[in-house]
C-alpha positions in Angstrom: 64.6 116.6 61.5 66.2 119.6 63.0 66.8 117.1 66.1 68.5 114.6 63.7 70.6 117.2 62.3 71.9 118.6 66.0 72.5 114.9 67.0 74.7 114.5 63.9 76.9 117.6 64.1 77.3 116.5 67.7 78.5 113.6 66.6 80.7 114.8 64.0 82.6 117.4 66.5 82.9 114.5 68.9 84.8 112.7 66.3 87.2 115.8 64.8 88.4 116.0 68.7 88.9 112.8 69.3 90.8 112.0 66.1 92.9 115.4 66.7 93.4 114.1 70.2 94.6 111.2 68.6 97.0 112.8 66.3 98.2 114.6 68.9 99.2 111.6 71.5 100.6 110.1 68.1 102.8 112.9 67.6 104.0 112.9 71.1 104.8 109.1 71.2 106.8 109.8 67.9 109.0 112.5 69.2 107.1 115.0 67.5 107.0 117.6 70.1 107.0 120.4 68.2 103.9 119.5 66.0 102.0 118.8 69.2 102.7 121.8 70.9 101.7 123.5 67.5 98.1 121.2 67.3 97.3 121.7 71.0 97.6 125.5 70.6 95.1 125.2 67.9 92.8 122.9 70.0 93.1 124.6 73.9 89.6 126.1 73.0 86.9 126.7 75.7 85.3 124.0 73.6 87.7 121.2 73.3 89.7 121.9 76.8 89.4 118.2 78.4 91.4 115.9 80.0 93.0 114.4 77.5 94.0 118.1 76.4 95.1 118.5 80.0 96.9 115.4 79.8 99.0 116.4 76.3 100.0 119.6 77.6 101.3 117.9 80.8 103.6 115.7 78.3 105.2 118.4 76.4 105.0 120.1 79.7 109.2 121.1 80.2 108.7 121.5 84.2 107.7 118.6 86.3 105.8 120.3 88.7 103.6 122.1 86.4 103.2 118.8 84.3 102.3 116.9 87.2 99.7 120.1 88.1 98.0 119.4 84.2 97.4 115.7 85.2 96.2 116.7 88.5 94.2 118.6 86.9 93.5 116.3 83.9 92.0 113.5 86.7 89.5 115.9 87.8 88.4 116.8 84.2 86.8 114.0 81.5 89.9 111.8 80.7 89.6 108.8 78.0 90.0 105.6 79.9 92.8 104.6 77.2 95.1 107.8 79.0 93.5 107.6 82.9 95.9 104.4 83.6 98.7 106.2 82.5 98.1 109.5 84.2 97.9 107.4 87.1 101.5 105.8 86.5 103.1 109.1 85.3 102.2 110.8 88.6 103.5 108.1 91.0 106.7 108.4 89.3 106.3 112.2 89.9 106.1 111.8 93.3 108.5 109.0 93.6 111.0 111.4 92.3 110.3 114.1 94.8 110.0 111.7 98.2 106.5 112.6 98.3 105.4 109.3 100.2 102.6 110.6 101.1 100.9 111.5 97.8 102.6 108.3 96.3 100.7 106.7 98.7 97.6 107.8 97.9 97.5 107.6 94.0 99.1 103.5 94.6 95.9 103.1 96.5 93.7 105.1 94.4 95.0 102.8 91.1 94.9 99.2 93.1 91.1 100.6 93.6 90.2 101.2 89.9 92.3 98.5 88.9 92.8 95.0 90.1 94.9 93.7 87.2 95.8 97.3 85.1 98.4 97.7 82.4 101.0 98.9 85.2 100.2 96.6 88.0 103.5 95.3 88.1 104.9 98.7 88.5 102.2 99.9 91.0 103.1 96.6 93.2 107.0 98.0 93.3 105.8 101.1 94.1 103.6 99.7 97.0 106.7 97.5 98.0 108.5 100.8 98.2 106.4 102.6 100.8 106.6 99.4 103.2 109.8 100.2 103.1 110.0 103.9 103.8 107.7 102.9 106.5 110.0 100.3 107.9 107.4 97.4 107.8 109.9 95.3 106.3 107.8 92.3 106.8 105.1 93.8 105.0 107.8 94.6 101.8 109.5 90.9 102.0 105.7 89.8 101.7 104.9 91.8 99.2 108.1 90.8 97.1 107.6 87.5 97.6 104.1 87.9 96.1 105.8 90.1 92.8 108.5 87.1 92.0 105.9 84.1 92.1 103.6 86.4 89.8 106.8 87.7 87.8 109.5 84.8 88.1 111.2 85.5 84.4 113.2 87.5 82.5 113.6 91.0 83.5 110.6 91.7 85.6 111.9 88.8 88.1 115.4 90.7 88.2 113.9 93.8 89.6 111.8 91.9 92.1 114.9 90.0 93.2 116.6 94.1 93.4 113.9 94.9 95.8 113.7 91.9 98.1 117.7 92.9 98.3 116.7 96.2 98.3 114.3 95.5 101.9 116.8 93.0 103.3 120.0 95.5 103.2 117.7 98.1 104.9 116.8 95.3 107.1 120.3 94.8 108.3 119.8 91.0 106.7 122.8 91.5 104.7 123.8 87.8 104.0 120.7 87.0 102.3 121.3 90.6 100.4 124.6 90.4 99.4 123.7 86.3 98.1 120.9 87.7 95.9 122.9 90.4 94.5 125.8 88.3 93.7 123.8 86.0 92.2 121.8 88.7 89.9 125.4 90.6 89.1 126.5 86.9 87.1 123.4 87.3 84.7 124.4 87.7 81.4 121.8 90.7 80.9 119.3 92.5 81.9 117.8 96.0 84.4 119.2 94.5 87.1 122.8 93.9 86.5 124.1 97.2 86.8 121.8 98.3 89.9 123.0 95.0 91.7 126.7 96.2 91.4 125.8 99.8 92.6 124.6 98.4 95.9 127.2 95.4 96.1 130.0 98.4 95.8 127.8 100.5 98.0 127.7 97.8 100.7 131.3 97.0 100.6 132.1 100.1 101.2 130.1 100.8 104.5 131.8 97.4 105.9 135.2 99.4 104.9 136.2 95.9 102.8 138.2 98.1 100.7 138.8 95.0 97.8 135.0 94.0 97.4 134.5 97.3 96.8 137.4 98.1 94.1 136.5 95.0 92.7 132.6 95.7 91.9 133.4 98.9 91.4 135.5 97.2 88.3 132.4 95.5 86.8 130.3 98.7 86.9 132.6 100.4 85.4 133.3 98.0 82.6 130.5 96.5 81.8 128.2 100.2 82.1 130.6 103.3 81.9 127.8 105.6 81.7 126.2 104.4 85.2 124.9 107.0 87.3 126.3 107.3 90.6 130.0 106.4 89.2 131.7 109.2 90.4 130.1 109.2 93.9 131.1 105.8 94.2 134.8 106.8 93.5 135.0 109.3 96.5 133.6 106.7 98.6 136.3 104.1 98.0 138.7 106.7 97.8 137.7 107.7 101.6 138.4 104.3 102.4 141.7 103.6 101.0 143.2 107.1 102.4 142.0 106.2 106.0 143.5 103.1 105.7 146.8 103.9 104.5 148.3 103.6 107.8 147.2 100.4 108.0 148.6 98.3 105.7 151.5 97.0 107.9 151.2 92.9 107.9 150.5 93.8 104.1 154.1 95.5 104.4 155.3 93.0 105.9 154.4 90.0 104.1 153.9 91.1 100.6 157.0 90.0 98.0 156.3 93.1 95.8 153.7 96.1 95.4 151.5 96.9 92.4 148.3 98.9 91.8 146.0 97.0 90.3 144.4 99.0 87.6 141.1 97.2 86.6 139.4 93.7 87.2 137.4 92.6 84.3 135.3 89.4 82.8 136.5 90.2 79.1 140.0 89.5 78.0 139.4 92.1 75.7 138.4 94.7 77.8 141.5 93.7 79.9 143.8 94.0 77.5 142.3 97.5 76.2 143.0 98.5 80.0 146.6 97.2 79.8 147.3 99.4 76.7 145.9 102.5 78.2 149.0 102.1 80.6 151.7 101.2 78.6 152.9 104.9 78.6 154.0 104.7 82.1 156.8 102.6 81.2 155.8 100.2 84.1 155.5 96.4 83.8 151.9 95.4 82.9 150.2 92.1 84.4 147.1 90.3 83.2 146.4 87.6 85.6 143.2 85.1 85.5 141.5 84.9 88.7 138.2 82.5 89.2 136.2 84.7 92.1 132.6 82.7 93.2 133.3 80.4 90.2 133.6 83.0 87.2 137.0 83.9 85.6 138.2 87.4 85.3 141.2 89.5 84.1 143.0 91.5 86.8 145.0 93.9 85.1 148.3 94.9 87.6 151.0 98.0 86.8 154.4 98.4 87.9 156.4 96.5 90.8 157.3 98.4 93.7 159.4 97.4 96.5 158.0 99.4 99.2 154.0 100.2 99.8 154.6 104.1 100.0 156.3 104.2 96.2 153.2 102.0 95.1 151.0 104.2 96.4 152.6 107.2 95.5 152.1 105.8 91.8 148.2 104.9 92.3 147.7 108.3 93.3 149.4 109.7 90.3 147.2 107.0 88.3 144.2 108.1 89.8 144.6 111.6 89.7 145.3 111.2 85.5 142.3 109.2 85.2 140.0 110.3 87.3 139.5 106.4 88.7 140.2 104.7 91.7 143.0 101.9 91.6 144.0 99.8 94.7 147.8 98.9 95.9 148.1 95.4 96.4 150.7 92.5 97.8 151.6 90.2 95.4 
């Protein structure tokens, strides 16, 4: 009887931790962060310190490295199979993070060993396609992206697989076949990939120093996804181009009829004409010209008429510096 009794209350404290762990991951995915950290102080007892503790704490965990420690240290402790996958994921982003290859390494092989088809497989195979990479087998990556877009050729999952095969062939020095797939991905009307395919078509014009395939994406970024990361970096680099090539511009001197600075290119006519009104206070004649460019419309938006290059640049650099943009002077 007394057995019975000891098997029972084992039971029952089994049950009141794994339903407050419950709570507690509940609270987390809800935002909650405050009520968790308030539970798992009440619960880091010699008694109910686990891995799935370890693994809570590591979520409301403010510095990375010390979360990251907590699932480390959550692994080596009893972790419920629902959280193990997702320790596994959470640490490879860790890593990715920090360029540590070689421990990213390592926990991709550790996760293709416990799992052959896991929740994050798809993830774990772009992380794997990653380290190819950084390895320069580039082979190995093309293969390996291949293998992604046949298993994931829809939708949004295909779009990143097409971002990586781009991804491998620009570091490849296969740019043609790059700069085709990113093209392609940049017309889609939505999706994860849009935005990153713009990034690296602006980022690739500008290492070839084409000066108007860059201004031009650059355009799209900006108006289709203001808030993009690396906008501002991207803004110096054009802007390092056009300055070094000032003294350049001669035959476009030469043969232009008048100079402009063209202000924006855009694929809504709204959008366009918002641009055009944002200039108006210059008191310079505003131009919104269709242009078809690899078979898709857009609105070029155009300010002032110059008659010499130097007075049109002059103005792009007073345009620039009020807006904190890059604008390009152009023959028309």
């Amino acid at each position: 009887m007394q057995k019975r009794l000891l098997i029972i209350s084992i039971l029952i404290f089994m049950l009141a931790v794994y339903a407050r762990s419950e709570s507690v991951y509940s609270l987390i995915n809800e935002g909650k962060l405050k009520e968790a950290v308030d539970s798992l102080s009440r619960q880091t007892t010699a008694s109910s310190r686990n891995g799935d503790i370890l693994f809570f704490q590591s979520l409301v965990e403010q510095d990375g490295l010390k979360s990251a420690q907590l699932m480390q240290a959550a692994l080596k402790a009893s972790v419920s199979p629902e959280y193990l996958e997702e320790i596994y994921f959470r640490l490879a982003g860790f890593y990715f993070i920090n360029n540590d290859y070689e421990n990213l390494s390592r926990i991709v092989n550790e996760y293709h060993t416990r799992w052959e088809e896991g929740r994050y497989s798809r993830e774990f195979m772009r992380f794997s396609v990653l380290i190819d990479q950084m390895n320069k087998d580039y082979d190995a990556a093309l293969r390996q992206t291949d293998r992604y877009l046949l298993k994931w050729s829809k939708d949004d999952e295909a779009q990143l697989g097409v971002l990586d095969k781009a991804r491998i062939l620009l570091a490849h020095n296969k740019t043609v076949g790059a700069v085709k797939l990113l093209r392609d991905l940049s017309r889609e009307k939505d999706g994860p990939g849009i935005a990153q395919a713009l990034y690296l078509l602006t980022r690739d014009a500008i290492e070839k120093k084409r000066t108007d395939d860059a201004v031009f994406y650059y355009n799209l970024l900006r108006e289709a996804y203001p808030a993009s990361v690396g906008l501002d970096n991207l803004i110096e680099k054009i802007g390092g181009i056009e300055n070094n090539s000032y003294a350049g511009n001669a035959a476009e001197k030469l043969t232009g009829t008048y100079y402009t600075v063209k202000v924006g290119v855009f694929s809504s006519k709204g959008n366009a004409r918002t641009m055009a009104e944002m200039f108006e206070k210059y008191n310079r004649k505003i131009d919104i010209e269709t242009k078809t460019i690899s078979g898709k419309k857009y609105q070029v938006v155009y300010v002032g008429r110059f008659d010499n290059y130097e007075e049109a640049f002059q103005f792009k650099t007073q345009l620039e510096a009020a807006h904190s943009e890059v604008f390009q002077v152009v023959a028309r």
